[in-house]
C-alpha positions as a Markdown table, in Angstrom:
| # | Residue | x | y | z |
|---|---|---|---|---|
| 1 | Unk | -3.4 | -41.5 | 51.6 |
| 2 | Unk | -6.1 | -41.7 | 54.1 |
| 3 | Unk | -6.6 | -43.4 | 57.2 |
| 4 | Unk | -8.9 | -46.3 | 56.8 |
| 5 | Unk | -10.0 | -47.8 | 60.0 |
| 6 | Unk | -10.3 | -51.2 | 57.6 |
| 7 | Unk | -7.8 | -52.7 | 56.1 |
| 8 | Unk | -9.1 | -52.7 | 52.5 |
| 9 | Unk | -7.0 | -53.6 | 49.7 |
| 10 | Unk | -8.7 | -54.5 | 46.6 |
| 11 | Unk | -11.9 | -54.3 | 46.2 |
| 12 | Unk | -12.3 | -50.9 | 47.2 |
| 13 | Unk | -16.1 | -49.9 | 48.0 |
| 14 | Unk | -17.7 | -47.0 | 45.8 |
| 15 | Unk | -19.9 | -44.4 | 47.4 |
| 16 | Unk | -22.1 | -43.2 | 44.9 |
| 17 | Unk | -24.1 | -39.6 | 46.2 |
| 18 | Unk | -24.6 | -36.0 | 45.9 |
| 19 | Unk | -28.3 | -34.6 | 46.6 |
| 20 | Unk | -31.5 | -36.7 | 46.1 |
| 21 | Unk | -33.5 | -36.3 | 42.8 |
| 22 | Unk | -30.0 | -35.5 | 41.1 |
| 23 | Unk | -29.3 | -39.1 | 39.3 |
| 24 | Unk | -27.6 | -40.9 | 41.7 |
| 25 | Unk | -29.7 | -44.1 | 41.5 |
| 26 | Unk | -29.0 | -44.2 | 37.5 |
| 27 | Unk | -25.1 | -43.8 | 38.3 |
| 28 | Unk | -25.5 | -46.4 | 40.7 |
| 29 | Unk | -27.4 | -48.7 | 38.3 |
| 30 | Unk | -25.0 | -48.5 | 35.7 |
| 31 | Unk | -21.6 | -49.0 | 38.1 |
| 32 | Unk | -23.7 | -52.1 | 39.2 |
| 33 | Unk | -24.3 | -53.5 | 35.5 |
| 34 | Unk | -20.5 | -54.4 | 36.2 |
| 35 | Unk | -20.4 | -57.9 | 38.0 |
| 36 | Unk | -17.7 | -56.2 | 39.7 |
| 37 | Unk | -19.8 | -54.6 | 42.2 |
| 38 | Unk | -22.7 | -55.3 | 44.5 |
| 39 | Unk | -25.7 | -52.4 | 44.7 |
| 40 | Unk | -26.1 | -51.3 | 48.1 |
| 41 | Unk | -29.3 | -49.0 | 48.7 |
| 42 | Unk | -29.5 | -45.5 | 51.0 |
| 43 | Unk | -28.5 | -46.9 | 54.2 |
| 44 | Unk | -28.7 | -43.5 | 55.7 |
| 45 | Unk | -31.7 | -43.3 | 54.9 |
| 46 | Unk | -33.9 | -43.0 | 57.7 |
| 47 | Unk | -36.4 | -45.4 | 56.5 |
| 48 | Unk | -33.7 | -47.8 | 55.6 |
| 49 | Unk | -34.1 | -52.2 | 56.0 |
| 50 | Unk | -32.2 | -53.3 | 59.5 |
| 51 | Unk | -31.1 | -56.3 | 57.5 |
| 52 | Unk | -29.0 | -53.6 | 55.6 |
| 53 | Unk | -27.7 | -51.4 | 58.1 |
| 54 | Unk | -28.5 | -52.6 | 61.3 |
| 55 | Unk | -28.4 | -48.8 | 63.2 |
| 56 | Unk | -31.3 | -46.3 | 63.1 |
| 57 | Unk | -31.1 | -43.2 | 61.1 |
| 58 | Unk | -32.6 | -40.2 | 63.0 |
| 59 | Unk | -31.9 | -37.1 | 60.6 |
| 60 | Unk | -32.3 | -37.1 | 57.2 |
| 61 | Unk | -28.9 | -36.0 | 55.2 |
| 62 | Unk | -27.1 | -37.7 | 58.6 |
| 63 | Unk | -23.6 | -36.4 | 59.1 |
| 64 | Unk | -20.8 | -38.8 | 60.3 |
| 65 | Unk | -17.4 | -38.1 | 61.4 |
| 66 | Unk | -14.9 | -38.6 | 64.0 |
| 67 | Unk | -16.6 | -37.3 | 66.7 |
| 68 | Unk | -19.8 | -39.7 | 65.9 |
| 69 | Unk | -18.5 | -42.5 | 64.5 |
| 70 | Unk | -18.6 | -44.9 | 67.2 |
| 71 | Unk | -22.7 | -45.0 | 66.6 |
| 72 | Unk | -22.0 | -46.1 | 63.2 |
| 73 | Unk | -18.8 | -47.4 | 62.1 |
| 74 | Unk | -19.0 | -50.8 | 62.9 |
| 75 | Unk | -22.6 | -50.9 | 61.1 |
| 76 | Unk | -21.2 | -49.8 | 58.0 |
| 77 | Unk | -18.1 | -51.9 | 58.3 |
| 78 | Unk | -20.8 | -55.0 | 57.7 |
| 79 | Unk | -22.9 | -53.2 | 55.2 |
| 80 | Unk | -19.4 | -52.8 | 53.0 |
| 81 | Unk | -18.3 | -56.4 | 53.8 |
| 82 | Unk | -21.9 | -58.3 | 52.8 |
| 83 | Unk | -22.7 | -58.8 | 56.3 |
| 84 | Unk | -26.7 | -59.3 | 56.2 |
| 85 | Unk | -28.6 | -59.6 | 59.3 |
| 86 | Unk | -32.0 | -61.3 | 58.7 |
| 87 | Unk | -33.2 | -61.4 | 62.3 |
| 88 | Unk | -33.5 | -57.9 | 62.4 |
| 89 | Unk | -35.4 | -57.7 | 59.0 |
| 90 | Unk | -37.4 | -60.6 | 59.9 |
| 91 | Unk | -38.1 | -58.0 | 62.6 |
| 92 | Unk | -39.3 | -55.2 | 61.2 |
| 93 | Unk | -41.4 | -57.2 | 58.4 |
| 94 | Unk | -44.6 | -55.2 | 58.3 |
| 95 | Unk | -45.6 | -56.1 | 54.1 |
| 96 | Unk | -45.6 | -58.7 | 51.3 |
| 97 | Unk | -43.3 | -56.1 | 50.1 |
| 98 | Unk | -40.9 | -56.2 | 52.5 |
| 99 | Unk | -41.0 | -59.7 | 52.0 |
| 100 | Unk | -39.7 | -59.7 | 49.0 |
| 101 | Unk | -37.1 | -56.7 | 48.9 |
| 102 | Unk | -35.5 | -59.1 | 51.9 |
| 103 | Unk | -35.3 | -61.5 | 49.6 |
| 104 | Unk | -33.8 | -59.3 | 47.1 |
| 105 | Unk | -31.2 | -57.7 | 49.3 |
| 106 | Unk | -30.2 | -60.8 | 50.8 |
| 107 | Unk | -29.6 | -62.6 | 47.6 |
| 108 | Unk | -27.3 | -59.2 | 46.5 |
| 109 | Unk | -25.6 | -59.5 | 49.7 |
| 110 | Unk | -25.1 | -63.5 | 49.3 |
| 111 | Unk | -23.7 | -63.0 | 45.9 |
| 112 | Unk | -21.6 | -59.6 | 46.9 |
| 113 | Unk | -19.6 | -61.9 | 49.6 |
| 114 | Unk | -19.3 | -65.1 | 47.8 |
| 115 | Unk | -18.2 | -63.2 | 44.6 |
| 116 | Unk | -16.1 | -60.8 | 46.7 |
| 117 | Unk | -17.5 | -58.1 | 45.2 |
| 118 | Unk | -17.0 | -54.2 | 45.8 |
| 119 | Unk | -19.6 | -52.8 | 47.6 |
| 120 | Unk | -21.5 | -49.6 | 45.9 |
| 121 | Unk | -23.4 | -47.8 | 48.2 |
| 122 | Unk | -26.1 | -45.4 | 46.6 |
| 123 | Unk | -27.1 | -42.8 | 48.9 |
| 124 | Unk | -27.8 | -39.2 | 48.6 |
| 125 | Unk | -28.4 | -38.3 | 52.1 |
| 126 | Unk | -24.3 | -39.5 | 52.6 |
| 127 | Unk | -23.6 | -36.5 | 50.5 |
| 128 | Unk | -22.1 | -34.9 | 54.1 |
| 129 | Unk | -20.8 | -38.0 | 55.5 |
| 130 | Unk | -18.5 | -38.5 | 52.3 |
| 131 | Unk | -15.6 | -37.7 | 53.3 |
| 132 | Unk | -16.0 | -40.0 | 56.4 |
| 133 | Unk | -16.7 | -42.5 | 53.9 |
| 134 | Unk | -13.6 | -41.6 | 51.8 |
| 135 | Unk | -11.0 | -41.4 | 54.9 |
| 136 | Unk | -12.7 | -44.1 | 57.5 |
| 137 | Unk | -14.1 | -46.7 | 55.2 |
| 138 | Unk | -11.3 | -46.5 | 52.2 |
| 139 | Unk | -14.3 | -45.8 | 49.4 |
| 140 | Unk | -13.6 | -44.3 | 46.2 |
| 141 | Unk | -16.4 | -41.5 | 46.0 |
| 142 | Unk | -18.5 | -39.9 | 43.1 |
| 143 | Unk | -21.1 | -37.0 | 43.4 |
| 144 | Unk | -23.4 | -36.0 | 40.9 |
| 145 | Unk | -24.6 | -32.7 | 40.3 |
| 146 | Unk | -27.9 | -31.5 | 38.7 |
| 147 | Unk | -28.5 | -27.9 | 37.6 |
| 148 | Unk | -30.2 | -26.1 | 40.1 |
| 149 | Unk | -33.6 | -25.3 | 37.7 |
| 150 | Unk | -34.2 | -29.1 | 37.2 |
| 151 | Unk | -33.2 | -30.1 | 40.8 |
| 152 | Unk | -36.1 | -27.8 | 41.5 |
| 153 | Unk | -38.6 | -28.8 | 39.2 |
| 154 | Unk | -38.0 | -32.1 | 40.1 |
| 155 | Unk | -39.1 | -31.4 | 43.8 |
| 156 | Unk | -41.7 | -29.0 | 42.7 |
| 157 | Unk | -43.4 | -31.8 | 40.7 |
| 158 | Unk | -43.1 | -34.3 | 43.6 |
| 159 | Unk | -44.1 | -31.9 | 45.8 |
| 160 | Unk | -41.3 | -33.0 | 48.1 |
| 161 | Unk | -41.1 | -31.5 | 52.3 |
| 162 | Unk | -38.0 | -30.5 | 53.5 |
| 163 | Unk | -37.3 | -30.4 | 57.2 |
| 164 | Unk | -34.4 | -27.9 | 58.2 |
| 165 | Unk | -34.7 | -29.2 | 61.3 |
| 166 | Unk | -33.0 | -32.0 | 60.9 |
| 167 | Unk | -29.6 | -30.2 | 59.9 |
| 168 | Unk | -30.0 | -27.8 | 62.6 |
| 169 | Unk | -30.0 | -30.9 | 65.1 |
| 170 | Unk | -26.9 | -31.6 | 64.2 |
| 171 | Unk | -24.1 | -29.7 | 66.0 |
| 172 | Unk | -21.2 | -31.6 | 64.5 |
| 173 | Unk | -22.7 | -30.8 | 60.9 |
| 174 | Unk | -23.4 | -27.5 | 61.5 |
| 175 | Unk | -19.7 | -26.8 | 63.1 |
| 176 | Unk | -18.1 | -28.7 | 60.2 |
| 177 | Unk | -19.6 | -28.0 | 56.9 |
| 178 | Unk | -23.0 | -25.4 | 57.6 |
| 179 | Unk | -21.4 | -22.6 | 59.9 |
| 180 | Unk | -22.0 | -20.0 | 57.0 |
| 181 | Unk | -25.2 | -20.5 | 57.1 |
| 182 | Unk | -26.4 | -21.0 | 60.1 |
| 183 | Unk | -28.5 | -18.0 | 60.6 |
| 184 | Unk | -30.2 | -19.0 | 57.5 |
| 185 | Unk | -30.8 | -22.3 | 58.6 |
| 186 | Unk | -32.6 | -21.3 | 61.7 |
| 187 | Unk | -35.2 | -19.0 | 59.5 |
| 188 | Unk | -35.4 | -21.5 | 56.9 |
| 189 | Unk | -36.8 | -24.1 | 59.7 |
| 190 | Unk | -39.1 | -21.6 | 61.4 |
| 191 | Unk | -40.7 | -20.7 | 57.9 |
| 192 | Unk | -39.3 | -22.7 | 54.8 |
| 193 | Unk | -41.3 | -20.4 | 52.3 |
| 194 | Unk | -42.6 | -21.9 | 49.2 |
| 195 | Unk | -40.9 | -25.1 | 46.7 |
| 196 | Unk | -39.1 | -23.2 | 44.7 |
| 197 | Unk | -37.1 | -21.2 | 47.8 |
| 198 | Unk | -36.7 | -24.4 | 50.1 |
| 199 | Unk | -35.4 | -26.1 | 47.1 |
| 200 | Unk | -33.2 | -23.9 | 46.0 |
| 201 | Unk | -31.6 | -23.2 | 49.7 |
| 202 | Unk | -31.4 | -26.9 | 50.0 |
| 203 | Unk | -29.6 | -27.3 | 46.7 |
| 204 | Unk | -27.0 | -24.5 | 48.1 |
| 205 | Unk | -26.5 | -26.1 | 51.1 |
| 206 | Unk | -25.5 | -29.3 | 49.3 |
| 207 | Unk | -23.2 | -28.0 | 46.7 |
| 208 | Unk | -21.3 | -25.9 | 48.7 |
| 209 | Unk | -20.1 | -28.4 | 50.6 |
| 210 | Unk | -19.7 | -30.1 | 47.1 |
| 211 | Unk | -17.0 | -27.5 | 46.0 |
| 212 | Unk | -15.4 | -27.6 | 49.1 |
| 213 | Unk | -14.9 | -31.5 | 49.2 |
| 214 | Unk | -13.9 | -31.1 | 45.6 |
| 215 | Unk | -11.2 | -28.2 | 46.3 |
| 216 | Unk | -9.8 | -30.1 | 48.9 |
| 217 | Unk | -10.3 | -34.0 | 48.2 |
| 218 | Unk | -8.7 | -34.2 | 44.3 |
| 219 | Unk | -9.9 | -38.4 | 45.3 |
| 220 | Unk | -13.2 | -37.6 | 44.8 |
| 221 | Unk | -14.7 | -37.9 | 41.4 |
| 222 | Unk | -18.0 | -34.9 | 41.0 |
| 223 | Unk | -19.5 | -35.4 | 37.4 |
| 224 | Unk | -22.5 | -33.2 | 36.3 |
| 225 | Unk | -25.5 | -35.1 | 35.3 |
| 226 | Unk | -26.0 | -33.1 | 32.1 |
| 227 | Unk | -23.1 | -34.5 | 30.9 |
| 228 | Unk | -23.1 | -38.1 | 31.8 |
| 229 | Unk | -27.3 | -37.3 | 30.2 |
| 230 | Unk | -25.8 | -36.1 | 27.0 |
| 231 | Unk | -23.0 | -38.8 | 26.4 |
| 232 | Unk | -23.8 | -41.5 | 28.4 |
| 233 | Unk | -21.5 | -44.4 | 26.7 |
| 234 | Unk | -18.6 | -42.1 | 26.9 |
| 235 | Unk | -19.0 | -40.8 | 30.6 |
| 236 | Unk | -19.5 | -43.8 | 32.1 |
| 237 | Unk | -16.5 | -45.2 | 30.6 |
| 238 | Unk | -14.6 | -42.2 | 32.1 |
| 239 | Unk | -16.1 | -43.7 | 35.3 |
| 240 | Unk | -15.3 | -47.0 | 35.2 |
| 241 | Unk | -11.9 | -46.4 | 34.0 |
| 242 | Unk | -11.9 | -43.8 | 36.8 |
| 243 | Unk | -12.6 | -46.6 | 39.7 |
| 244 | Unk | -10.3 | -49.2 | 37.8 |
| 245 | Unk | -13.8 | -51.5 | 36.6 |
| 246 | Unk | -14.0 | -53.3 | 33.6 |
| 247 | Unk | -16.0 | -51.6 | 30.7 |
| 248 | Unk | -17.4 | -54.5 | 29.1 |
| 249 | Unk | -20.0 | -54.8 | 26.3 |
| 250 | Unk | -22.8 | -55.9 | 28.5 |
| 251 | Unk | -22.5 | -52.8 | 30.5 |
| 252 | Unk | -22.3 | -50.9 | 27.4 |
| 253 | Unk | -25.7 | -52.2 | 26.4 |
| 254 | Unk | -27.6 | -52.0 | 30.0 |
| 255 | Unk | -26.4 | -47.7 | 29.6 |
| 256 | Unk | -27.8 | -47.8 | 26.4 |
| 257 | Unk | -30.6 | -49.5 | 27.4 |
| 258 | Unk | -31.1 | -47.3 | 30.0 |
| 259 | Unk | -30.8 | -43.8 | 27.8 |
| 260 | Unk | -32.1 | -44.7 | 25.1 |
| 261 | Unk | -34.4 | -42.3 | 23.2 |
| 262 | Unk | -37.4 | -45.0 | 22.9 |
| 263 | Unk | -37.5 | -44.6 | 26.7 |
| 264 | Unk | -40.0 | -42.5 | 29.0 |
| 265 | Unk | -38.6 | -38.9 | 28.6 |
| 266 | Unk | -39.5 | -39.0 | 32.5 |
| 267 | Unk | -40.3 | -40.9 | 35.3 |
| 268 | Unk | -44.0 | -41.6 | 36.0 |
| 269 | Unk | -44.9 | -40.7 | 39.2 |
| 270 | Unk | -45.2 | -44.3 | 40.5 |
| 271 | Unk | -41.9 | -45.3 | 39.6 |
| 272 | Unk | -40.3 | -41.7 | 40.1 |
| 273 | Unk | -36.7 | -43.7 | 40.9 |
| 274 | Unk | -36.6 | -45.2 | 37.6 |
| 275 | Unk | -33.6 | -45.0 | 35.4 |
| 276 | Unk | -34.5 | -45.9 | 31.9 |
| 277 | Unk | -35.6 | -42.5 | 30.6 |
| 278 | Unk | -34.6 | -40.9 | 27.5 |
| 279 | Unk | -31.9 | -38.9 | 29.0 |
| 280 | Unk | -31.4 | -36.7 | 26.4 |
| 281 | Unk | -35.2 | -35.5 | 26.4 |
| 282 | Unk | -35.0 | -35.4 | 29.9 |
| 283 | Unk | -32.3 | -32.8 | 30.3 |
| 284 | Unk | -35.1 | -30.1 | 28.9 |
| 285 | Unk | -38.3 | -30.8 | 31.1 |
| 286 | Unk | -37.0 | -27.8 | 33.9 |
| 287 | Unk | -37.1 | -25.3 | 30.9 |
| 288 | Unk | -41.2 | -27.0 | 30.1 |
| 289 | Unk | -42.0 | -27.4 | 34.0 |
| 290 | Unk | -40.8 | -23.7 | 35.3 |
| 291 | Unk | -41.7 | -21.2 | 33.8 |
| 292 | Unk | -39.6 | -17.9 | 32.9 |
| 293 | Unk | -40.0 | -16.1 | 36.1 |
| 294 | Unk | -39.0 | -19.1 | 38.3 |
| 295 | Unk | -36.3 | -20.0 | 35.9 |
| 296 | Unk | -35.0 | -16.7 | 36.9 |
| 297 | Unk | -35.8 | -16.8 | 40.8 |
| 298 | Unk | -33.6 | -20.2 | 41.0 |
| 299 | Unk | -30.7 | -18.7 | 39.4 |
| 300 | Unk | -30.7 | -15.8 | 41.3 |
| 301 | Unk | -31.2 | -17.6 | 44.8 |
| 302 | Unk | -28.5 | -20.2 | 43.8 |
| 303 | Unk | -26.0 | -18.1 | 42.0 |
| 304 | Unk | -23.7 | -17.3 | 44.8 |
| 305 | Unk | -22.8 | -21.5 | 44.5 |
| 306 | Unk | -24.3 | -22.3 | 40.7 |
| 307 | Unk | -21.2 | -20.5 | 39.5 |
| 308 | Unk | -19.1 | -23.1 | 41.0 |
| 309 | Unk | -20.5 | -25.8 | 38.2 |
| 310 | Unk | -22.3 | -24.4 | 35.5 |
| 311 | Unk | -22.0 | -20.8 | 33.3 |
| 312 | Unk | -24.3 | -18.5 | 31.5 |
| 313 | Unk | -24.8 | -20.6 | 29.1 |
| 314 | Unk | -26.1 | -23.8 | 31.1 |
| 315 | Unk | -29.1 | -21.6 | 31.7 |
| 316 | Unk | -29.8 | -20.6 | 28.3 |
């Protein structure tokens, strides 16, 4: 079925991604309530810990594949099988804070060997990678998708960059997956326009690569986060059933726990990665946050991919 440079049996890892601010951590979180499984955090991102992933990340949304792999195959080889390295974290120690997340992902990476865990990597920016992941590394794959209007409004209340330059810099992505829009690519470097229209291009770019990977690769798993939001109990239980993981009662409770209506219904801005919100309430905070004539601008600059995951109605 594919052709693992690993020979993985059982466990297989899980690559958790699809574009950043579109729930991946909480999907992450709650796949990692199992004991199963041992939380591995963004290691393509390029201010990730050495001790993690011990190769640099230059571009942000990187894009690995057979042509590049040598750089970072044999990284993510350890990253999958627990392999810590504390002399390079030691390293790169700058904080008391870096102090202690050491600690912390040492500790997960202790218990993910000993336990002989499955390895869950949650990162966004491996949304073009995945397939790499899938074929080279043997991991079962999910992506999440958020509707366009709240992917924006989530940037727009962040007030969250993007570089286009960093996709353009990469020829192997470009020739792969971004060859349609190319030209597009170039302008949107040179001038990126306002939030809402970098946003939106940025979701396109994502999700089109989304549908194709789903057209092609039946393996991977794509869940919208409006549903799993709605029905929380219920989707993740798809999920886990999905990936072959127990569904027990304690990870039952921590979803509950974590969508719960006596939550946040979102995110403070100094904890915007949190994961206990009310995830119902959340779903509706585009619809307060942009108003009518954006809500109409992001449809119409994302429709020509939109249509690929959501209908009329999602936008009603």
């Amino acid at each position: 079925m594919t052709d693992n440079l690993l020979d993985l049996s059982e466990p297989r890892p899980i690559l958790v991604s699809g574009a950043h601010r579109s729930g991946t951590t909480w999907v992450g979180k709650m796949l990692a309530a199992s004991d199963q499984v041992g939380y591995i955090s963004e290691p393509l991102n390029v201010w990730h810990r050495p001790g993690v992933m011990r190769t640099p990340v230059k571009y942000w949304y990187t894009y690995i594949c057979e042509d590049n792999e040598e750089v970072y195959r044999k990284s993510f080889e350890e990253t999958i099988s627990f392999q810590y390295h504390p002399m390079k974290e030691i390293q790169s120690l700058r904080s008391v804070k870096d102090i202690i997340r050491m600690g912390r992902d040492w500790n997960t990476f202790t218990r993910g060997r000993i336990n002989q865990q499955r390895a869950l990597v949650k990162d966004p920016f491996a949304v073009f990678s995945s397939l790499w992941f899938f074929k080279r590394l043997g991991c079962d794959v999910v992506i999440t998708v958020r509707h366009p209007a709240a992917f924006v409004s989530s940037i727009k209340r962040l007030n969250w960059p993007f570089d286009f330059s960093d996709l353009l810099k990469q020829p192997y992505l470009i020739r792969d997956l971004l060859s349609p829009f190319h030209s597009e690519l170039e302008e949107m470097a040179e001038s990126p326009g306002d939030v809402i229209e970098r946003s939106c291009f940025l979701w396109r770019l994502i999700y089109s690569v989304v549908a194709k990977f789903q057209e092609q690769q039946q393996d991977f798993l794509v869940v919208r986060h409006e549903d799993i939001a709605r029905n929380p109990i219920n989707e993740f239980c798809s999920i886990y059933k999905s990936f072959g993981m127990d569904f027990t009662p304690q990870v039952e409770q921590a979803i509950a726990n974590s969508s719960s209506e006596k939550n946040p219904k979102e995110a403070p801005n100094r904890a915007r990665h949190s994961y206990h919100l009310d995830s119902k309430a959340n779903l509706e905070k585009w619809r307060q946050r942009l108003d009518l004539e954006e809500i109409a601008r992001v449809r119409d600059l994302t429709a020509d991919v939109a249509t690929f995951f959501y209908s009329a109605e999602d936008w009603e």
